[in-house]
mmCIF file as gemmi writes it, N, C-alpha and C atoms, coordinates in Angstrom:
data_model
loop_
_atom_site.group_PDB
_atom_site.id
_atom_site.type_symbol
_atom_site.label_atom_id
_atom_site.label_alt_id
_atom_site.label_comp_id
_atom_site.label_asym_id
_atom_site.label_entity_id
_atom_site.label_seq_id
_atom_site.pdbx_PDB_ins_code
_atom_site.Cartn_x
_atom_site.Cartn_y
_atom_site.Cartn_z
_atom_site.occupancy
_atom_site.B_iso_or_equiv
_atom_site.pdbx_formal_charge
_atom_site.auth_seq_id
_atom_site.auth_asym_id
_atom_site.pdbx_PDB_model_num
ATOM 1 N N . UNK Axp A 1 ? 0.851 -1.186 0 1 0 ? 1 A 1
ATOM 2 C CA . UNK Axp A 1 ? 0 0 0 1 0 ? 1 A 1
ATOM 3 C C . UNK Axp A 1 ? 0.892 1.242 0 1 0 ? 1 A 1
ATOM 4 N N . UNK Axp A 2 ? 0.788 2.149 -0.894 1 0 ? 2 A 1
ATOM 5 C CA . UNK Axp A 2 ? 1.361 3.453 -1.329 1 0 ? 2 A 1
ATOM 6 C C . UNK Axp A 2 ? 0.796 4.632 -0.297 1 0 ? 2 A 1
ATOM 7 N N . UNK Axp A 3 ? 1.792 5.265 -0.095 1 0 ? 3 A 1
ATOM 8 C CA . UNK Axp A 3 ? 1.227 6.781 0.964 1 0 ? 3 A 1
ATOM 9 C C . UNK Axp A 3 ? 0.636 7.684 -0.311 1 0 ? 3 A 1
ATOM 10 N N . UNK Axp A 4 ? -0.465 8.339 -0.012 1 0 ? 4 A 1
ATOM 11 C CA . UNK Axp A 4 ? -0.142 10.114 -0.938 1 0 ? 4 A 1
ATOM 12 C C . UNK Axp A 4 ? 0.67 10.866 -0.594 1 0 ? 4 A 1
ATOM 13 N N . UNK Axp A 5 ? 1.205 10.735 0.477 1 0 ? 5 A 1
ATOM 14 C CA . UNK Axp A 5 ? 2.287 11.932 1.259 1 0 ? 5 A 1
ATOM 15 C C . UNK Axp A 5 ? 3.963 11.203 1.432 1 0 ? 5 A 1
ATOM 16 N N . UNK Axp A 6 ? 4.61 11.871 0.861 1 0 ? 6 A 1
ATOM 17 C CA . UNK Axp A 6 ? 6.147 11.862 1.062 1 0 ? 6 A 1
ATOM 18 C C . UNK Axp A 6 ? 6.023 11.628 1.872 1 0 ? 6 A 1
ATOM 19 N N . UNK Axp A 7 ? 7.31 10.692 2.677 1 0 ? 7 A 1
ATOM 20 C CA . UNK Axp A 7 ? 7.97 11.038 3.928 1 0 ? 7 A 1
ATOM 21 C C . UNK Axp A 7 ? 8.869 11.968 3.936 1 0 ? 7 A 1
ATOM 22 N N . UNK Axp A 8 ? 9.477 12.403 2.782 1 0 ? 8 A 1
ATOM 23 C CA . UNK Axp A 8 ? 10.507 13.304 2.819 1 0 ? 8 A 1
ATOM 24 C C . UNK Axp A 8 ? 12.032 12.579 2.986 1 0 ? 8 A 1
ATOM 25 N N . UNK Axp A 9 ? 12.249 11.826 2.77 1 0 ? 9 A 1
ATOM 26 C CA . UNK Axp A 9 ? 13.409 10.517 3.019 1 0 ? 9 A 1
ATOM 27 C C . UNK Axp A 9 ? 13.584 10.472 1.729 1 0 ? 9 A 1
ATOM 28 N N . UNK Axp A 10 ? 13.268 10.48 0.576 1 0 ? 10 A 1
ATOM 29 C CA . UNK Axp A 10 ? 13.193 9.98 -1.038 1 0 ? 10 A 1
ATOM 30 C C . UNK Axp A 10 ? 12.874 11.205 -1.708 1 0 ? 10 A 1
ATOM 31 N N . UNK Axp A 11 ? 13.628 10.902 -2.746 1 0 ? 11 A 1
ATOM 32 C CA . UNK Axp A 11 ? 13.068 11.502 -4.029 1 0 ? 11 A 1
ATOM 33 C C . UNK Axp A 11 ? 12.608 11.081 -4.851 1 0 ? 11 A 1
ATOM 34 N N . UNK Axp A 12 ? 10.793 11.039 -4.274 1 0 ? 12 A 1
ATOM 35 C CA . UNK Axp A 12 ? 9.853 10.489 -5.118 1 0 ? 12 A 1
ATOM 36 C C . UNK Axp A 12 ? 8.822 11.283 -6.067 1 0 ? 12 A 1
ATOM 37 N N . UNK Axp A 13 ? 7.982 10.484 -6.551 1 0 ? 13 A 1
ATOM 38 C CA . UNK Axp A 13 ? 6.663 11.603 -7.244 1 0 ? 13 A 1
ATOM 39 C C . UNK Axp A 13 ? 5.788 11.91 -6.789 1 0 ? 13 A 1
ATOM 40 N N . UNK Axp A 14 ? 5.774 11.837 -5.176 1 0 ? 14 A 1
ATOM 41 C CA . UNK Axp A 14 ? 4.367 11.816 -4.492 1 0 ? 14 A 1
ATOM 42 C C . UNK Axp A 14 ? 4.125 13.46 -4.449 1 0 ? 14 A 1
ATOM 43 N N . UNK Axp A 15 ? 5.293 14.42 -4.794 1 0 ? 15 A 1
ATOM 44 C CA . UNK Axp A 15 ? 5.089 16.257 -4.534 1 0 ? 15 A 1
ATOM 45 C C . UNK Axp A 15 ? 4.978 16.375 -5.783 1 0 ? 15 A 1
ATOM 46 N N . UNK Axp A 16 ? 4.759 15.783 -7.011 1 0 ? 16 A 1
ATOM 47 C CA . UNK Axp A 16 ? 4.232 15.807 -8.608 1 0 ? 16 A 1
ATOM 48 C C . UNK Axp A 16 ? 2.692 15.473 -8.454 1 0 ? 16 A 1
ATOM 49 N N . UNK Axp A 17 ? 2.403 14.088 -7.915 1 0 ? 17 A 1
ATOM 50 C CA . UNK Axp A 17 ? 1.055 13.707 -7.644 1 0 ? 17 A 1
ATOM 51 C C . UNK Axp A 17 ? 0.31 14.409 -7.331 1 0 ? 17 A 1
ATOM 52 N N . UNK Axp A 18 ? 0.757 15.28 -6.007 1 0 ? 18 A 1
ATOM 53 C CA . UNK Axp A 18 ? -0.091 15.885 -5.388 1 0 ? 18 A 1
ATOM 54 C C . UNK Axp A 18 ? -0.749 17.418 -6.106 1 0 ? 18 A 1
ATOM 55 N N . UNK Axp A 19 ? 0.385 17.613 -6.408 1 0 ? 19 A 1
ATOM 56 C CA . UNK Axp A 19 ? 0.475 18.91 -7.4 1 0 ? 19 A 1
ATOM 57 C C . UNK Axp A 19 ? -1.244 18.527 -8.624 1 0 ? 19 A 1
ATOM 58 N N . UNK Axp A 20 ? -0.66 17.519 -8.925 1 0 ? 20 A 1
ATOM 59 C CA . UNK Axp A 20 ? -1.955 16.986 -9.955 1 0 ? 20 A 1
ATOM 60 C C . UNK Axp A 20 ? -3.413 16.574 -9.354 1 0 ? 20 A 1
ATOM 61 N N . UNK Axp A 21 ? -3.057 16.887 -7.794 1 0 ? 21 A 1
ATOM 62 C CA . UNK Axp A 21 ? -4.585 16.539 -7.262 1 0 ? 21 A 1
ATOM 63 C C . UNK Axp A 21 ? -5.017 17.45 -6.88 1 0 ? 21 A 1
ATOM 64 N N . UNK Axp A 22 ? -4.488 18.852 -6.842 1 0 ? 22 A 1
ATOM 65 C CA . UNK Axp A 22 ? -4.591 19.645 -6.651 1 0 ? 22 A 1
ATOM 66 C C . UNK Axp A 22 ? -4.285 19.972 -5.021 1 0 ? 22 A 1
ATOM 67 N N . UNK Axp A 23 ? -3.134 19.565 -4.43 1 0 ? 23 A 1
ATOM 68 C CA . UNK Axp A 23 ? -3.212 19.265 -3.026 1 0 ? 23 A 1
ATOM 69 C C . UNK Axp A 23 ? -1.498 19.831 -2.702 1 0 ? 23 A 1
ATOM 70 N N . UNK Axp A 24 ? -1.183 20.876 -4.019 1 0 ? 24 A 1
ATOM 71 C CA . UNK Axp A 24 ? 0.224 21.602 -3.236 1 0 ? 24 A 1
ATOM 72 C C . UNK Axp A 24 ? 0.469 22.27 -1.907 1 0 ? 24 A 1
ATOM 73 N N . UNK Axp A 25 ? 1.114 22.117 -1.429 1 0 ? 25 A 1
ATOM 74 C CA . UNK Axp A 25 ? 1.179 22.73 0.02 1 0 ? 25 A 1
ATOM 75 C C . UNK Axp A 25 ? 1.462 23.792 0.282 1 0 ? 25 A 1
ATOM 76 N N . UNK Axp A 26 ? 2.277 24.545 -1.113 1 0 ? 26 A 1
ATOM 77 C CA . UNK Axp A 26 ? 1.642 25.963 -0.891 1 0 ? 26 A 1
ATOM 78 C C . UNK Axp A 26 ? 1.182 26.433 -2.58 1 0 ? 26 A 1
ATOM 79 N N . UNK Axp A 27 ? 0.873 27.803 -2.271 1 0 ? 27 A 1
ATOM 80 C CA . UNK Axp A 27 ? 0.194 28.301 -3.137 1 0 ? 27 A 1
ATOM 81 C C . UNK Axp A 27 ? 0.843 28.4 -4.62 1 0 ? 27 A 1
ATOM 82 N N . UNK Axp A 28 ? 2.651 28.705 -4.054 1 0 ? 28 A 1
ATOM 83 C CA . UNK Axp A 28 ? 3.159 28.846 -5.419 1 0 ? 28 A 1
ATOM 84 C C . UNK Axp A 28 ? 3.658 27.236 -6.016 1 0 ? 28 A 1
ATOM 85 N N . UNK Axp A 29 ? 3.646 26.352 -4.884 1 0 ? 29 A 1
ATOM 86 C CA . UNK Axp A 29 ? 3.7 25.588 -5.654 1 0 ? 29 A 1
ATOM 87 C C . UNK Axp A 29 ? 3.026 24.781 -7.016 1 0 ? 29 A 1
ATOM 88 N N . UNK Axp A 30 ? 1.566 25.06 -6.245 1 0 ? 30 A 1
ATOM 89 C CA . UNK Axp A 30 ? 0.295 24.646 -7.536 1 0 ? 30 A 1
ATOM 90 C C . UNK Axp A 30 ? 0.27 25.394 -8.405 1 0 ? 30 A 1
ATOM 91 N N . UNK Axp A 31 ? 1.328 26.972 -8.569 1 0 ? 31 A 1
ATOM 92 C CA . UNK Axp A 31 ? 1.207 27.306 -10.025 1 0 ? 31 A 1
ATOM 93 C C . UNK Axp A 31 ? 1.758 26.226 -10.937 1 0 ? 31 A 1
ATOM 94 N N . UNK Axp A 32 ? 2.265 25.432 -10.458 1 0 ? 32 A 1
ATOM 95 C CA . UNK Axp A 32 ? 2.967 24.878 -11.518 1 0 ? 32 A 1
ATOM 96 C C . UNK Axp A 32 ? 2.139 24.379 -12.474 1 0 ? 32 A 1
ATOM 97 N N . UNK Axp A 33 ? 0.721 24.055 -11.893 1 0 ? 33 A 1
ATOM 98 C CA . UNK Axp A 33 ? -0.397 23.66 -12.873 1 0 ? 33 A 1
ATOM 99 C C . UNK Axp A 33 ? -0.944 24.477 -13.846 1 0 ? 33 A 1
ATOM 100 N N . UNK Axp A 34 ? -0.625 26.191 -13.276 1 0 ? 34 A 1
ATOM 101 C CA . UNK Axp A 34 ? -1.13 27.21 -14.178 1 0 ? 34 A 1
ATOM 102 C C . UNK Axp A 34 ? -0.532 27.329 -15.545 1 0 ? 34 A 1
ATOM 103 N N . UNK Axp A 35 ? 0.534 26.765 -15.9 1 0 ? 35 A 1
ATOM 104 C CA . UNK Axp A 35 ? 1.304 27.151 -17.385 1 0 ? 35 A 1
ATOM 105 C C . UNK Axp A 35 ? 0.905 25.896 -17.955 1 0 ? 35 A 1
ATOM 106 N N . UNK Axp A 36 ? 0.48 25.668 -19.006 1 0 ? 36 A 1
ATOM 107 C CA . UNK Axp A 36 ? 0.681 24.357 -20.038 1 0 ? 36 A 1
ATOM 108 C C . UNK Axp A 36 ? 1.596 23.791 -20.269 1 0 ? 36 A 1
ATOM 109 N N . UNK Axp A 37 ? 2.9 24.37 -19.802 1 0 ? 37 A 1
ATOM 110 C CA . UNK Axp A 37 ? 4.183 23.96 -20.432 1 0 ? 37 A 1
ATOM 111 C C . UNK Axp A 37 ? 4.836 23.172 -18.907 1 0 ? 37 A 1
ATOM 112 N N . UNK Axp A 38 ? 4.381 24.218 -18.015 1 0 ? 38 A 1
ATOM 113 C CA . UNK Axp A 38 ? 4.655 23.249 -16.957 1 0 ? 38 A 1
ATOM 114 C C . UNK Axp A 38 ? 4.388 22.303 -15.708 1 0 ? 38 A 1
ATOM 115 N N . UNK Axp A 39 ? 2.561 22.615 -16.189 1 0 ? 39 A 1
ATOM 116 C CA . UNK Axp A 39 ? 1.503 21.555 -16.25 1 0 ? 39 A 1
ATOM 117 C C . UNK Axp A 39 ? 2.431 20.239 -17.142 1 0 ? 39 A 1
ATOM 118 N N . UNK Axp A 40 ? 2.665 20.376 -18.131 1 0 ? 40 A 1
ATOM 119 C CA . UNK Axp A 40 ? 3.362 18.701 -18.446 1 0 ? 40 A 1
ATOM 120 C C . UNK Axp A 40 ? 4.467 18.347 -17.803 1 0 ? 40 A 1
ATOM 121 N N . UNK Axp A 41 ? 5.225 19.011 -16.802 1 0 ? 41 A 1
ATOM 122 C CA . UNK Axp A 41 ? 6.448 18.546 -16.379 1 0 ? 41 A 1
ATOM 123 C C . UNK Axp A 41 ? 5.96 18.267 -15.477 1 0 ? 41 A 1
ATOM 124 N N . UNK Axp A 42 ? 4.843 18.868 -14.427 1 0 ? 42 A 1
ATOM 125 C CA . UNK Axp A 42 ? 4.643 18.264 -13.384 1 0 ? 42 A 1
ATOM 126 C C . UNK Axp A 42 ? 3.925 16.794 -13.707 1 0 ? 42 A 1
ATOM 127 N N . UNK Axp A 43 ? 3.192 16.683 -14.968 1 0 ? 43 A 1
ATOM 128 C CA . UNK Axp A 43 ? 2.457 15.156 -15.233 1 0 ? 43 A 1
ATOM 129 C C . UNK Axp A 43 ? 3.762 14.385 -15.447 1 0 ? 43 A 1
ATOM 130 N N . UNK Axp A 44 ? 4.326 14.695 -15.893 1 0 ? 44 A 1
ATOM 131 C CA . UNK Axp A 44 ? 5.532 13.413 -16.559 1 0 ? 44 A 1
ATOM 132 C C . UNK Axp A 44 ? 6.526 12.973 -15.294 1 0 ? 44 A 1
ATOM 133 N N . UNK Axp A 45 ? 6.462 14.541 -14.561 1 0 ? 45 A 1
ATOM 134 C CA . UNK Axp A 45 ? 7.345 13.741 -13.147 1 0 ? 45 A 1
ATOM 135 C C . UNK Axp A 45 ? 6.651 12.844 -12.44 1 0 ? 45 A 1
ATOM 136 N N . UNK Axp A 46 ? 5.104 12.593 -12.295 1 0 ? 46 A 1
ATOM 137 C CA . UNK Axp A 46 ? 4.482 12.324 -11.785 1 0 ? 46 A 1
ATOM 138 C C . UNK Axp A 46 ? 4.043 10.923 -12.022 1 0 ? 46 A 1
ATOM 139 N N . UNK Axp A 47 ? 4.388 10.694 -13.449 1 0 ? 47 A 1
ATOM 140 C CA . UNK Axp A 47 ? 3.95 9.469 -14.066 1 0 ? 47 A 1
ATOM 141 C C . UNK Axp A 47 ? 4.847 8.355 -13.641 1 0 ? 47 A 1
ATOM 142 N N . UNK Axp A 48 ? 5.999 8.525 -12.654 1 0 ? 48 A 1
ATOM 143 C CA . UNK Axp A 48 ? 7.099 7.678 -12.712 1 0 ? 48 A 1
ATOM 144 C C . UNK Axp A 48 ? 7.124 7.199 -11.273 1 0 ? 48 A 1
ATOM 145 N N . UNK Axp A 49 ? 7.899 6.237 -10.801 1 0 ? 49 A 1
ATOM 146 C CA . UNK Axp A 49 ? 8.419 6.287 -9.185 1 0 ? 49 A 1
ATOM 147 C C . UNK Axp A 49 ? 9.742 7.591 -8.934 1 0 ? 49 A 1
ATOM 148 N N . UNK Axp A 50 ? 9.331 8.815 -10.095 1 0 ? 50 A 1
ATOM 149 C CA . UNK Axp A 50 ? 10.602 9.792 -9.16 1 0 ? 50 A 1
ATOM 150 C C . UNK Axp A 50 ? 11.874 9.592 -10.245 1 0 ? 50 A 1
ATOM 151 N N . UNK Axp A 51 ? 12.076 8.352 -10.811 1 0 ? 51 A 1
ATOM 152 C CA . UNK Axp A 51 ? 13.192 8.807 -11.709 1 0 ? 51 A 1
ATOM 153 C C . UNK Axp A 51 ? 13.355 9.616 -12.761 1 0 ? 51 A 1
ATOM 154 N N . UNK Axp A 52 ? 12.372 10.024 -13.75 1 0 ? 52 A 1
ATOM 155 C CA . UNK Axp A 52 ? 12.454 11.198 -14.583 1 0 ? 52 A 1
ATOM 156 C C . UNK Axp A 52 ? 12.808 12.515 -13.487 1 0 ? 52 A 1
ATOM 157 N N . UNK Axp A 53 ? 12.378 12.9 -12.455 1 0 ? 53 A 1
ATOM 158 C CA . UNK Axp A 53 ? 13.045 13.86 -12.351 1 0 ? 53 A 1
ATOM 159 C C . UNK Axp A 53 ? 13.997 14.11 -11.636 1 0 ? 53 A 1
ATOM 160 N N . UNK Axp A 54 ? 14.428 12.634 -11.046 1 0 ? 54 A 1
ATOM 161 C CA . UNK Axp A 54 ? 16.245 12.268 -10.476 1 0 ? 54 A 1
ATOM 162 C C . UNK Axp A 54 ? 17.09 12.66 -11.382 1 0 ? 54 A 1
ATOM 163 N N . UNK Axp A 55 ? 16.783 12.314 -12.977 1 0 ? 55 A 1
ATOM 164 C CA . UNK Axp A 55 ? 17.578 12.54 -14.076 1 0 ? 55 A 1
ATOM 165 C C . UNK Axp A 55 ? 18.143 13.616 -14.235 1 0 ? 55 A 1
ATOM 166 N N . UNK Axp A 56 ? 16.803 14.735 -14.368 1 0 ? 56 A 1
ATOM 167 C CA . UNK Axp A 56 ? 16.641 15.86 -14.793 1 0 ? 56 A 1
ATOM 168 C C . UNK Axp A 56 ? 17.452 16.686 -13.825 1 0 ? 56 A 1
ATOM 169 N N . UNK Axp A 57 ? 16.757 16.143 -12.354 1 0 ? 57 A 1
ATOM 170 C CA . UNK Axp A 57 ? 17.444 17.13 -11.048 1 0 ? 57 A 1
ATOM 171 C C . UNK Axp A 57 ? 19.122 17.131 -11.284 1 0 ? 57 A 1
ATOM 172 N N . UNK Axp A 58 ? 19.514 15.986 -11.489 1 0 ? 58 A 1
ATOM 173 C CA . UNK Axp A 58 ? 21.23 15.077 -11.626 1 0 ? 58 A 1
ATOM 174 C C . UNK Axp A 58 ? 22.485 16.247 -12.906 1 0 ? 58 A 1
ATOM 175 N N . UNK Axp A 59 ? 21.122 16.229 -14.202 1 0 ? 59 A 1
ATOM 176 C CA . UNK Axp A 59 ? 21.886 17.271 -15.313 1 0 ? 59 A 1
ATOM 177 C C . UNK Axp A 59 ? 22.127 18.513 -14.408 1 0 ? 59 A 1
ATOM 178 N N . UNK Axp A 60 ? 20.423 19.031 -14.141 1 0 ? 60 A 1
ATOM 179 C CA . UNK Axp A 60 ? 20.665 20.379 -13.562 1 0 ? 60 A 1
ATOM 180 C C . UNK Axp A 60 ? 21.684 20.787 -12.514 1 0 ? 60 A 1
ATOM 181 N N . UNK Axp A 61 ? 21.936 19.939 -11.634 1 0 ? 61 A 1
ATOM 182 C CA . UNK Axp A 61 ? 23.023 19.912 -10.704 1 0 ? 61 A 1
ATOM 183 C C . UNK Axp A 61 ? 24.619 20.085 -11.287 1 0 ? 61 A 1
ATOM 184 N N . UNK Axp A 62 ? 24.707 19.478 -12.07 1 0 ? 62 A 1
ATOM 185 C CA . UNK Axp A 62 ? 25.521 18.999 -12.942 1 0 ? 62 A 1
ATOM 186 C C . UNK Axp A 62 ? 26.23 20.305 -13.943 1 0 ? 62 A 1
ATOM 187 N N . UNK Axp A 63 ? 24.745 20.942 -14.418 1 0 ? 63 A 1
ATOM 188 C CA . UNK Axp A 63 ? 25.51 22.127 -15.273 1 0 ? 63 A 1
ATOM 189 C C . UNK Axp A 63 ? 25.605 23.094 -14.227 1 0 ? 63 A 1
ATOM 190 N N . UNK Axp A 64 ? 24.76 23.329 -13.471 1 0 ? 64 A 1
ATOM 191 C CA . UNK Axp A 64 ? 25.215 24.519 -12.134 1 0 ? 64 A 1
ATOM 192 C C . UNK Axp A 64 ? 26.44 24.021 -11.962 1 0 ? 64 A 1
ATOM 193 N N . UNK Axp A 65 ? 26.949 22.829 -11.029 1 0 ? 65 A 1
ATOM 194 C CA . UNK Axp A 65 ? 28.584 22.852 -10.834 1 0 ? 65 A 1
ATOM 195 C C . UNK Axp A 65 ? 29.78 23.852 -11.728 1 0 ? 65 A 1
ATOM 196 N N . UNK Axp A 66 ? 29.578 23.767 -13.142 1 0 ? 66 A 1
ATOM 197 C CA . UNK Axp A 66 ? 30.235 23.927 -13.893 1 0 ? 66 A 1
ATOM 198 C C . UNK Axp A 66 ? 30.114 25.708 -14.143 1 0 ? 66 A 1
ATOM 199 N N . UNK Axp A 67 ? 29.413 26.04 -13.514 1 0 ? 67 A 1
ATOM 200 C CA . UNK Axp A 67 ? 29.3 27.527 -13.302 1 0 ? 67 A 1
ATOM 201 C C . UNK Axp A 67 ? 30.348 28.553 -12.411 1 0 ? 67 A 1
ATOM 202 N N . UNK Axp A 68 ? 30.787 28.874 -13.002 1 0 ? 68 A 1
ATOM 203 C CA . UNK Axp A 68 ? 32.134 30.104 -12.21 1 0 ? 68 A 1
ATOM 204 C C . UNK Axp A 68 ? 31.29 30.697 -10.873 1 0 ? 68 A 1
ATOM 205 N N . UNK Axp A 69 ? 32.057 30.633 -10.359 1 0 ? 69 A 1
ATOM 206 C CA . UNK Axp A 69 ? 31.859 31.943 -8.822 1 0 ? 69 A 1
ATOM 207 C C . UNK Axp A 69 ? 32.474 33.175 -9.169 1 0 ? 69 A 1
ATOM 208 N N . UNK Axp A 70 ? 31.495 34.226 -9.454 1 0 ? 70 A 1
ATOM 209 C CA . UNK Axp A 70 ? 32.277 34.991 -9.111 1 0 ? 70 A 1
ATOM 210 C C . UNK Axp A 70 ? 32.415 36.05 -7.761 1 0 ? 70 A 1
ATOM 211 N N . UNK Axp A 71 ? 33.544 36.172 -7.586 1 0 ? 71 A 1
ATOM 212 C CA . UNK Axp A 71 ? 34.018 36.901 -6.238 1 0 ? 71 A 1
ATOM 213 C C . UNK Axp A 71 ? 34.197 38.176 -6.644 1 0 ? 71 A 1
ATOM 214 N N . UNK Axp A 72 ? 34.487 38.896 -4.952 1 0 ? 72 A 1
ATOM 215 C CA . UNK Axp A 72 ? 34.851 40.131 -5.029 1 0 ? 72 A 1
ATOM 216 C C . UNK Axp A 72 ? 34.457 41.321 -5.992 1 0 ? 72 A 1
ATOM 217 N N . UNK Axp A 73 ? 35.745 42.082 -6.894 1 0 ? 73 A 1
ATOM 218 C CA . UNK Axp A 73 ? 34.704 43.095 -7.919 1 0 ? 73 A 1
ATOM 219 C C . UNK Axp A 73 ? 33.644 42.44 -9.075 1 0 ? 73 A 1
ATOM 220 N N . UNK Axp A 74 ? 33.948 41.314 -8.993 1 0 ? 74 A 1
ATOM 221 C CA . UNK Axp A 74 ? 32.973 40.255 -10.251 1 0 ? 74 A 1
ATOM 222 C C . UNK Axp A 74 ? 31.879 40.457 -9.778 1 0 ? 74 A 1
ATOM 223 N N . UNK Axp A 75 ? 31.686 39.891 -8.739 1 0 ? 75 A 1
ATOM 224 C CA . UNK Axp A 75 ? 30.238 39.49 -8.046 1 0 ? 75 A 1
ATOM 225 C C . UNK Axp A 75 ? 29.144 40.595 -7.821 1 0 ? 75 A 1
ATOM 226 N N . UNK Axp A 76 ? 28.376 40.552 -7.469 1 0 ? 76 A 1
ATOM 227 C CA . UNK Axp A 76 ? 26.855 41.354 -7.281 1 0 ? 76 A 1
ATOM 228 C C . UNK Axp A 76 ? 26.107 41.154 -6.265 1 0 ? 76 A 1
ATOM 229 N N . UNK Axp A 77 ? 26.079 41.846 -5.297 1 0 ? 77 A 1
ATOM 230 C CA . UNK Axp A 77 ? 25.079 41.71 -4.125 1 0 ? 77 A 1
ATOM 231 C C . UNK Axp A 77 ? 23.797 42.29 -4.735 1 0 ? 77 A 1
ATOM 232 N N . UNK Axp A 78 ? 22.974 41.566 -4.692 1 0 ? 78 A 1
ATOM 233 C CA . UNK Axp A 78 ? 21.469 41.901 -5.463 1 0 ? 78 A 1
ATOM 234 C C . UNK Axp A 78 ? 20.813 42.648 -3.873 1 0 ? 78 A 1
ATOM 235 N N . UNK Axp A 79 ? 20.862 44.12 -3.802 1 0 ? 79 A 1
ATOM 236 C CA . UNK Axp A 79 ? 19.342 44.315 -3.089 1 0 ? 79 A 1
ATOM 237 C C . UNK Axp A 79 ? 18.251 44.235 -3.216 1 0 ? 79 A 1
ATOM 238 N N . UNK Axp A 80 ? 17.808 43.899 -4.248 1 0 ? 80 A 1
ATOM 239 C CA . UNK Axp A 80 ? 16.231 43.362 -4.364 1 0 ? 80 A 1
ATOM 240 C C . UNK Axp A 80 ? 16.326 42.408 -5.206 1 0 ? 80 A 1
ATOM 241 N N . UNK Axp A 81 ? 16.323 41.266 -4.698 1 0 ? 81 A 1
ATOM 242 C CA . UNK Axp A 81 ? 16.191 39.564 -5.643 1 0 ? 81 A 1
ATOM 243 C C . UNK Axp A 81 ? 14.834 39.957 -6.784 1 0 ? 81 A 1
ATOM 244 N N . UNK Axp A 82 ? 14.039 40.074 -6.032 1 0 ? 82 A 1
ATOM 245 C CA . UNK Axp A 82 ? 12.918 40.361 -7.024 1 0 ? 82 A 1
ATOM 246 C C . UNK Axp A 82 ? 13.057 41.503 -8.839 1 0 ? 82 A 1
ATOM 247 N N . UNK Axp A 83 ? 13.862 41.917 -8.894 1 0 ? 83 A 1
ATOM 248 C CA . UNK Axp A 83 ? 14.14 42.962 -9.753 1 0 ? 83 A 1
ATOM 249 C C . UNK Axp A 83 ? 15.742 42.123 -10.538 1 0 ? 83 A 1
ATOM 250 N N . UNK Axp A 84 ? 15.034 42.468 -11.921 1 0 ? 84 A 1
ATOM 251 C CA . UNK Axp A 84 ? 16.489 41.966 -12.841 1 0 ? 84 A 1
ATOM 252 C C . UNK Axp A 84 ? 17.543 42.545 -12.371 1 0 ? 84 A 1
ATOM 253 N N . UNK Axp A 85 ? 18.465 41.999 -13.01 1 0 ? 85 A 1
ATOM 254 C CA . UNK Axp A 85 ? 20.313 42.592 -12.435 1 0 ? 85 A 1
ATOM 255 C C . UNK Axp A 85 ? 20.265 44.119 -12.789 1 0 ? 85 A 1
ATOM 256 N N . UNK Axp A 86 ? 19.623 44.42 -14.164 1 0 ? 86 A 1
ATOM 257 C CA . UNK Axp A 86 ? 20.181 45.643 -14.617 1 0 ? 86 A 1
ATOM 258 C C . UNK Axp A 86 ? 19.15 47.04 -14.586 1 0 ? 86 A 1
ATOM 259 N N . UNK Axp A 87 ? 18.538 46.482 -13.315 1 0 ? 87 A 1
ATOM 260 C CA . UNK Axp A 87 ? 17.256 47.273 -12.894 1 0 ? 87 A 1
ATOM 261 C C . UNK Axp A 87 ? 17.533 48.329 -12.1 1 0 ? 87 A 1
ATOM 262 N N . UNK Axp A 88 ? 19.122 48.137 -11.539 1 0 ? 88 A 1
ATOM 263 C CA . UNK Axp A 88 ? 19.578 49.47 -10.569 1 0 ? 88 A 1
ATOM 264 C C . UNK Axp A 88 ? 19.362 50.537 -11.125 1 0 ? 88 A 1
């Protein structure tokens, strides 16, 4: 017998499922149902035991690593996250 609810121990599809039952736990999460485009990512993660988006999570991890830091005069302290970089 299957839970509807994660334990949170795994990376499973039960926070895709739920999403599709309309049962996100918060508000921005169930947008994900609002776009068509990503209304299907939440179905396709959902369709699996969790490995389509182990995959996906694994690349994304994967090309972030490969991303420079930059420090000191490089870098950018954003005072308002909400607002593009070149919004100062």
């Amino acid at each position: 017998m299957s839970s509807s609810i994660s334990s949170g121990a795994v990376f499973d599809s039960h926070y895709y499922q739920n999403l599709l039952r309309v049962r996100g736990i918060l508000f921005s999460d169930q947008q994900l149902m609002a776009n068509e485009r990503t209304a299907r990512v939440v179905a396709a993660y959902a369709s699996d035991d969790g490995s389509a988006f182990r995959m996906d999570f694994a690349r994304a991890m994967t090309k972030m690593s490969g991303l420079s830091v930059l420090t000191g005069s490089q870098g950018q302290v954003r005072l308002d996250c909400s607002l593009p970089v070149n919004s100062y």
